[in-house]
C-alpha positions in Angstrom: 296.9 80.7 347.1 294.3 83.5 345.9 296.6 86.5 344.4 295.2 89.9 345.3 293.9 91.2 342.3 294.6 95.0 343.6 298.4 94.7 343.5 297.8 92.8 339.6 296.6 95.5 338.0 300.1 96.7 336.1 300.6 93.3 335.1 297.1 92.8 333.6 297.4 96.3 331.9 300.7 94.4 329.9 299.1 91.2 329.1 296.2 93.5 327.8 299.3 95.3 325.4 301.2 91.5 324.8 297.5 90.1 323.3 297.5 93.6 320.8 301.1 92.5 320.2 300.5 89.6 319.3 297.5 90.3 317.1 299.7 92.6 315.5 302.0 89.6 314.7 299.4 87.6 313.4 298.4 90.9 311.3 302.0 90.9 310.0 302.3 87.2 309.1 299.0 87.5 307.4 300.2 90.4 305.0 303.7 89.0 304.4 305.6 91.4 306.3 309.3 91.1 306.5 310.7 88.5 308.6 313.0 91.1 310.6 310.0 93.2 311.6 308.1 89.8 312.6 310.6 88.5 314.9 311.4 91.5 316.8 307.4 92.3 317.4 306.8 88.1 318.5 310.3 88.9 320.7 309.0 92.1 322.1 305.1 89.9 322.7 307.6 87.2 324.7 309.4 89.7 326.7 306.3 91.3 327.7 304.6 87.8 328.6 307.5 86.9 330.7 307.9 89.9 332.7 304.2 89.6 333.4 304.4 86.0 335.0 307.4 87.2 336.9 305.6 90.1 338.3 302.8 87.5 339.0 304.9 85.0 340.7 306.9 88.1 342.8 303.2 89.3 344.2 302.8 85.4 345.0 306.0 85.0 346.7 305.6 88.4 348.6 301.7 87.3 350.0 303.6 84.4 350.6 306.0 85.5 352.9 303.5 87.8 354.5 300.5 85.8 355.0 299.6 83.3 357.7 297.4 80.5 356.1 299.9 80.7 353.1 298.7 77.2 350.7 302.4 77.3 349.2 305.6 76.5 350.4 309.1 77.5 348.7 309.4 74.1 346.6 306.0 75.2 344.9 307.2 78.8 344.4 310.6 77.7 342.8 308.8 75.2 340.7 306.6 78.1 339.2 309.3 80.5 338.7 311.5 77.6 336.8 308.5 77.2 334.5 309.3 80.6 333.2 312.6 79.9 332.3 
């Protein structure tokens, strides 16, 4: 299934911000920041990934359920949505 890259927009706007974070992690480790500060800017880099592929799997599932000639069925969907767990 081909997502429509229109409706994806947000979600590439946060994994655009998560990729800073994360540089921003490396940054930190680099320069021997304090564990605390670390862990809750690699948490906050994780949160954001996640809510991205859930958003990406939610615009799936909706084209799904809307579309004709849809390539995945509800096993596939589930299967994708469990890799996030």
């Amino acid at each position: 299934m081909q997502l429509d890259t229109s409706e994806l927009t947000p979600v590439i706007n946060r994994l655009k911000r998560a990729q800073g974070q994360l540089a921003a992690v490396t940054r930190m480790l680099e320069e021997g920041k304090d564990c605390k500060d670390v862990i809750t800017q690699l948490a906050a880099v994780s949160k954001a990934l996640d809510r991205a592929g859930f958003a990406i799997i939610a615009t799936g599932l909706e084209q799904c359920l809307t579309s004709d000639d849809a390539t995945m069925d509800k096993k596939d969907l589930e299967k994708l949505f469990l890799s996030l767990a």
